[in-house]
C-alpha positions in Angstrom: -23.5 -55.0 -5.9 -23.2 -55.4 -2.1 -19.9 -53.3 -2.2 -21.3 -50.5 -3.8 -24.3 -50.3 -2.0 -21.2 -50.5 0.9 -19.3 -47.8 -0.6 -22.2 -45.6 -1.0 -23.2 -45.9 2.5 -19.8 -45.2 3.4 -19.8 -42.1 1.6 -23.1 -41.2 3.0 -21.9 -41.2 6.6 -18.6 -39.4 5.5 -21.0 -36.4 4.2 -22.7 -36.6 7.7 -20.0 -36.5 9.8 -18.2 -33.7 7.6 -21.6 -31.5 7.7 -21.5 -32.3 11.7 -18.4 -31.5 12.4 -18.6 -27.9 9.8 -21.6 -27.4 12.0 -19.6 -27.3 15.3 -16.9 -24.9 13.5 -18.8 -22.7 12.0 -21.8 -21.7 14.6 -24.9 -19.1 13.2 -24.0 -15.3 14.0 -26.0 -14.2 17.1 -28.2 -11.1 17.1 -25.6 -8.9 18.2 -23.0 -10.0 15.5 -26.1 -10.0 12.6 -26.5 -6.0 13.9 -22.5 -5.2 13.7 -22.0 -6.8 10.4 -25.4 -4.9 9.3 -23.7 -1.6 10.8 -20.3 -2.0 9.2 -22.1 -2.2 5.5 -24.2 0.7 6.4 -20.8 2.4 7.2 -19.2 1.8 3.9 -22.4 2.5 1.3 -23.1 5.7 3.7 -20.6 8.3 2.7 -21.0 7.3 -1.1 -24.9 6.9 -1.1 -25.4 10.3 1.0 -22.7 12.2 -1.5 -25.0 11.4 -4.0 -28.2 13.1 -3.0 -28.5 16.6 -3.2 -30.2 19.5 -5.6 -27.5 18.6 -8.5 -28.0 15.2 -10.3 -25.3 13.1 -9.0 -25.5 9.4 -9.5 -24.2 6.6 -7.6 -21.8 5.6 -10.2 -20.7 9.2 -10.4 -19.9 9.2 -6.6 -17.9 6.4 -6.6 -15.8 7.6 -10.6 -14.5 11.2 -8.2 -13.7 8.9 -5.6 -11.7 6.7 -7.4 -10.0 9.5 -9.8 -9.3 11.6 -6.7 -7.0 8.5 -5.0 -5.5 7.8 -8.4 -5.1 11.2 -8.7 -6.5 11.6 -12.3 -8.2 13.8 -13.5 -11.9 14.3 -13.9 -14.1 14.6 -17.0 -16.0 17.0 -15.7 -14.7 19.0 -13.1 -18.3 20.5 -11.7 -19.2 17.0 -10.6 -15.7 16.8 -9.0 -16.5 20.5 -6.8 -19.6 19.5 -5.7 -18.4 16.6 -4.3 -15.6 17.0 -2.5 -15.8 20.8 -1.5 -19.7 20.9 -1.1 -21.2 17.3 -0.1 -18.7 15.6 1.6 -17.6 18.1 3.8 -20.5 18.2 5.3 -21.7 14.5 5.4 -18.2 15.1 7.7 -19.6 17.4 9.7 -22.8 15.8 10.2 -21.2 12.3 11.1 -18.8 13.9 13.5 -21.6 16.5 15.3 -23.8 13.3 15.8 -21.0 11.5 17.2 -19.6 13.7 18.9 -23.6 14.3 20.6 -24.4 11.1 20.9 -21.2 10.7 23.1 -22.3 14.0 25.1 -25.8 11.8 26.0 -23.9 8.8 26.9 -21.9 9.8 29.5 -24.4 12.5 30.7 -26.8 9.3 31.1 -23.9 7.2 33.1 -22.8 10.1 35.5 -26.0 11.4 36.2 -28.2 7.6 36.4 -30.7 9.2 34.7 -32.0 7.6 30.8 -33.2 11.2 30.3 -30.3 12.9 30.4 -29.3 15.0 27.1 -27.8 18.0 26.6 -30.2 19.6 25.3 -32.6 18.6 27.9 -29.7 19.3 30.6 -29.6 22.9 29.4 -25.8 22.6 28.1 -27.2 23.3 24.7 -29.0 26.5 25.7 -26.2 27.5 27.5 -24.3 27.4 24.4 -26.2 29.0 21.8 -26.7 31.9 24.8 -22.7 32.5 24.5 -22.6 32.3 20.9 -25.1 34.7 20.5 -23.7 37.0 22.9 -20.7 37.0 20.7 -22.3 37.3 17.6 -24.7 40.0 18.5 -22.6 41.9 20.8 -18.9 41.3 19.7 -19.6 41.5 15.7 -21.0 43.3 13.0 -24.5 42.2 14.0 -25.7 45.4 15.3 -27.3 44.5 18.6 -27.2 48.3 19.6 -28.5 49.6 16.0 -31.6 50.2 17.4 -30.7 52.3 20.3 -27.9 54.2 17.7 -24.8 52.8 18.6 -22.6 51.5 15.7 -21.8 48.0 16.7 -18.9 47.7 14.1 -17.0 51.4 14.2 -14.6 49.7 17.3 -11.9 47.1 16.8 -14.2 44.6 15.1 -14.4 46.6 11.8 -13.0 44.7 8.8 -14.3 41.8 7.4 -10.6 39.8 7.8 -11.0 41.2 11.8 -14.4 39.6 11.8 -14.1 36.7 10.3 -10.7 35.6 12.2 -12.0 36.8 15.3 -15.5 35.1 14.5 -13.8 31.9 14.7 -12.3 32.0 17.9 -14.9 33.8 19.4 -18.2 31.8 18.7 -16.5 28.8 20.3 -15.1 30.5 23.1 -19.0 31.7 24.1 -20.5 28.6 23.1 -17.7 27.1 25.6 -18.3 30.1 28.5 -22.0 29.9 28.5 -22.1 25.7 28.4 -19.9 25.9 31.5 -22.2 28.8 33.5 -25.1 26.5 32.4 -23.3 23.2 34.1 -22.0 25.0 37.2 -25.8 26.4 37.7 -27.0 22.8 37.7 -24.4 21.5 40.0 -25.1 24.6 42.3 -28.7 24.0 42.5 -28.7 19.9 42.5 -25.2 19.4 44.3 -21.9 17.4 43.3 -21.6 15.3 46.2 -23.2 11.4 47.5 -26.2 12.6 48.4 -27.4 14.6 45.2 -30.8 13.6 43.6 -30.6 12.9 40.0 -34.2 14.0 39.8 -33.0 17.8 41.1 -30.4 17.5 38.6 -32.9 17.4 35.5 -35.0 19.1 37.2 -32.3 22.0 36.9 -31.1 21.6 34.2 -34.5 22.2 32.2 -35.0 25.5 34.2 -31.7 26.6 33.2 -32.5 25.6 29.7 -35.3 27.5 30.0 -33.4 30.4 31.3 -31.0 30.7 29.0 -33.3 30.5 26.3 -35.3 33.5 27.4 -32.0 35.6 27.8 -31.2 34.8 24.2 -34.7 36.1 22.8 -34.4 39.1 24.3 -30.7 39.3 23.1 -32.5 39.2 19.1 -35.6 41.0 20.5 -33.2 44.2 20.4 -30.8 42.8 17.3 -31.1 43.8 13.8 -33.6 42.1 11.7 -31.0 41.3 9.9 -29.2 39.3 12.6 -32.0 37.8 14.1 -33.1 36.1 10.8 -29.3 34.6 10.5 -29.2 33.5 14.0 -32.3 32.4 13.8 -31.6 29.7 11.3 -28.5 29.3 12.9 -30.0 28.3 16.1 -32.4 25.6 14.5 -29.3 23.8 13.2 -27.8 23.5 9.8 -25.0 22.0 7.5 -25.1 23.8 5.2 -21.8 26.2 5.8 -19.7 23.2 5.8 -16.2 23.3 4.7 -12.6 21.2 4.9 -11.6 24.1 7.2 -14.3 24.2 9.8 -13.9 19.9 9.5 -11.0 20.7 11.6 -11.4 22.1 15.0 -15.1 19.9 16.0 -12.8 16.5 14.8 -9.9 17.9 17.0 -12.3 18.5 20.0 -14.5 15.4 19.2 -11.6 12.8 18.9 -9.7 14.1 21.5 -12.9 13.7 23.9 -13.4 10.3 22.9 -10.3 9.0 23.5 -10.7 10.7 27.4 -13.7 9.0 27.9 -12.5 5.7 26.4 -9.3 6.0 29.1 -12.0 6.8 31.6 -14.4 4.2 31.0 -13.8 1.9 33.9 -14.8 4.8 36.5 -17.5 6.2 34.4 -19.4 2.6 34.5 -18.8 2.5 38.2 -21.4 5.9 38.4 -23.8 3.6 37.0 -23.8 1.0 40.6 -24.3 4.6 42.8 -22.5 6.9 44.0 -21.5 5.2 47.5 -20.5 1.9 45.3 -18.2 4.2 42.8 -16.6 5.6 46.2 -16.3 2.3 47.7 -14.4 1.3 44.4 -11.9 4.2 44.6 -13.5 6.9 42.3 -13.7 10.6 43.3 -17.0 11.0 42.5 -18.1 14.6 42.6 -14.3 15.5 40.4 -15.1 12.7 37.9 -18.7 14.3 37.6 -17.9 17.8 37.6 -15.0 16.9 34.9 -17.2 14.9 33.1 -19.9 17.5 32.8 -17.3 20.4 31.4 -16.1 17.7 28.9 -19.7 17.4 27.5 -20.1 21.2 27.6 -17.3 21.7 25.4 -18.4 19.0 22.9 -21.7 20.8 22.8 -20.1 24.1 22.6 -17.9 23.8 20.1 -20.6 21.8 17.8 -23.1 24.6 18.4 -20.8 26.9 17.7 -20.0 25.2 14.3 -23.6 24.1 13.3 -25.9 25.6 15.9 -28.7 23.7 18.4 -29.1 20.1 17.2 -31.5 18.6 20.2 -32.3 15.0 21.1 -29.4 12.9 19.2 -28.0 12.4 22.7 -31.3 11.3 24.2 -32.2 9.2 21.4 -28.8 7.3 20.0 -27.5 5.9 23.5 -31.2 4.5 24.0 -30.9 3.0 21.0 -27.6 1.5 21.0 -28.0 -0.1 24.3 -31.4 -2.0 22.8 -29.6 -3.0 20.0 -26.9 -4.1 21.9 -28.6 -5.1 25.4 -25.9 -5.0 28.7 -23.6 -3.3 26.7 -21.8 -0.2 26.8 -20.0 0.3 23.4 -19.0 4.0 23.4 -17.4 4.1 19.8 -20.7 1.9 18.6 -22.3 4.9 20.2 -20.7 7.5 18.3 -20.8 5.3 15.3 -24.8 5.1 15.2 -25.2 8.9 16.1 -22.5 9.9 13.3 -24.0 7.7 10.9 -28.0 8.8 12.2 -27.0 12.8 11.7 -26.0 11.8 8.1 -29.4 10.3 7.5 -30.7 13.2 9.1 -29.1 15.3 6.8 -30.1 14.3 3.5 -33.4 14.3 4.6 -33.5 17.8 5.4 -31.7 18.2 1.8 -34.1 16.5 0.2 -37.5 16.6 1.6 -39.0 19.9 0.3 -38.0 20.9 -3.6 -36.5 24.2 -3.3 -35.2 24.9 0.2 -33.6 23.2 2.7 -34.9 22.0 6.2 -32.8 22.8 9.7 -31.6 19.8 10.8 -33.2 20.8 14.8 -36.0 20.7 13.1 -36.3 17.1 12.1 -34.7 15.9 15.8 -36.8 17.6 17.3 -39.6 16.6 15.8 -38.1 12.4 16.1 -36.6 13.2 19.6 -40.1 14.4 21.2 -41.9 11.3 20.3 -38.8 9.3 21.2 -38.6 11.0 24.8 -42.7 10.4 25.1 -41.7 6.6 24.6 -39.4 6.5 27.0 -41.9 8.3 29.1 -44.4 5.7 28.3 -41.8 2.9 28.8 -40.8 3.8 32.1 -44.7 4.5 33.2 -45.3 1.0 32.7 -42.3 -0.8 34.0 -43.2 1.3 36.9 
């Protein structure tokens, strides 16, 4: 008896020491790597789970059957299930995730090179800058009729034909979204300055009366338009999906991807903004060239996602803010364009499926979540103060 009450002690203390020593290998995730393996399952159910909502009946199960035929390249039972998804839903869950991105890495580096946590370009007046050269361009350089009123036939010149338009309209809208972004930026830098001794305060500051600017010069562009135009542009202008296609996928990816990988190679002297201006010059950075080209690579994000899905405001106040709370002391730029890709999804079914029988603009709902965010932050820095 006394060498199996031995034995078992034995092979008590064995179990110890192996659970001690599995203990020391195998260390409990941290907060930070409980919130990326959290994000990364989020990123694999999303593009299934968000294909399946809609105003046709699609299950989950469903979803994942055209997914799975269309990589084994079978064919599908029923072929309406198969359109809807991939020519209808999922380009423009696409579209969504890469316009939220592609925004929420507009914010982020107009936060680092200005040092301010309000900065957005929507609140920076990039966005109203934008939609002012788009509409130029639709109102004045279409079929839209801007001078019907005073009886001037908009489309009897070269733009007559709808091939003419509709090539032409695809160049042009990103072109003005692109022109009036950049007179918008260069207005703020006139009035607030590019070198070491500019106020980041005058910055915003200028960039909300441009906003404002720009915004009154494009009602009075639909106040003489046809009613016609103005309802389209309208609902344009608030933000929308809902024209989504494979072939309008491919210039905002182009532009987006492209734009992250410059301010990935650019990272080190875009953090050095955040130490000051005299700091970033100490360290070798030309500071008022790395702001000036950093604020014409955010307008062109902006301009050509306006361009493709109109005014979308707050994403870039809102995701960087949250991203660096979720991750505090960090400054993970493709975790920031992961969160706003995957947010503007979200965002996007909602407005799908909130109300019955329409659809919601997608401004709409940011706007409404990116006022009481920017009153937090408000409230936040009131306090700390």
């Amino acid at each position: 008896m006394l060498w199996l009450s031995e034995a078992r002690a034995d092979d008590s203390g064995s179990k110890q020491h192996f659970i001690s020593h599995l203990g020391r290998i195998v260390t409990p995730l941290t907060r930070q790597q409980l919130m990326l393996v959290a994000l990364g399952i989020i990123t694999l159910i999303t593009p299934i789970a968000a294909t399946s909502f809609g105003a046709a009946n699609i299950s989950f199960m469903d979803v994942i059957q055209v997914f799975i035929n269309k990589m084994a390249n079978l064919t599908q039972a029923n072929g309406m299930t198969e359109r809807i998804v991939m020519e209808l839903r999922l380009p423009r869950i696409l579209l969504a995730f890469v316009a939220g991105a592609g925004l929420s890495l507009a914010g982020s580096v107009l936060q680092t090179v200005t040092r301010n946590p309000l900065a957005d370009p929507y609140l920076f007046g990039i966005s109203s800058g934008a939609s002012f050269g788009a509409v130029v361009m639709l109102t004045l350089f279409t079929g839209s009729g801007f001078f019907e009123n005073a009886g001037m036939a908009a489309n009897s010149g070269i733009f007559s034909g709808s091939s003419a338009l509709s090539g032409l309209l695809w160049f042009s809208l990103p072109f003005g979204a692109f022109i009036g972004a950049s007179l918008s930026v260069l207005i703020v830098l006139a009035l607030s300055g590019l070198g070491l001794n500019s106020q980041v305060e005058r910055m915003l500051l200028s960039g909300v009366a441009t906003s404002f600017m720009f915004g009154a010069l494009t009602s009075l562009l639909l106040y003489f338009a046809s009613p016609q135009a103005t309802a389209s542009v309208l609902f344009w202008s608030l933000g929308s999906f809902a024209k989504a296609s494979w072939s309008l996928l491919v210039l905002p990816t182009l532009v987006i991807g492209a734009s992250l990988f410059i301010i990935l190679g650019m990272k080190r002297q875009i953090m050095a903004l955040q130490a000051g201006d005299e700091t970033a010059h100490t360290l070798g950075v030309n500071v008022p060239k790395l702001r000036l080209n950093m604020l014409l690579l955010c307008s062109l994000i902006t301009a050509i996602l306006v361009a493709t899905c109109g005014g979308i405001g707050f994403v870039g106040l809102m995701i960087p803010h949250t991203v660096r709370m979720l991750f505090p002391g960090r400054q993970p730029i493709i975790l920031t364009a992961l969160v706003g890709g995957l947010f503007m999804v979200w965002i996007d079914v909602l407005a799908r499926c909130l109300l019955g029988n329409q659809e919601l603009p997608v401004g709409i709902i940011t706007a409404a979540i990116g006022s009481m965010f920017f009153l937090l932050i408000l409230r936040k820095r009131r306090v700390m103060a």
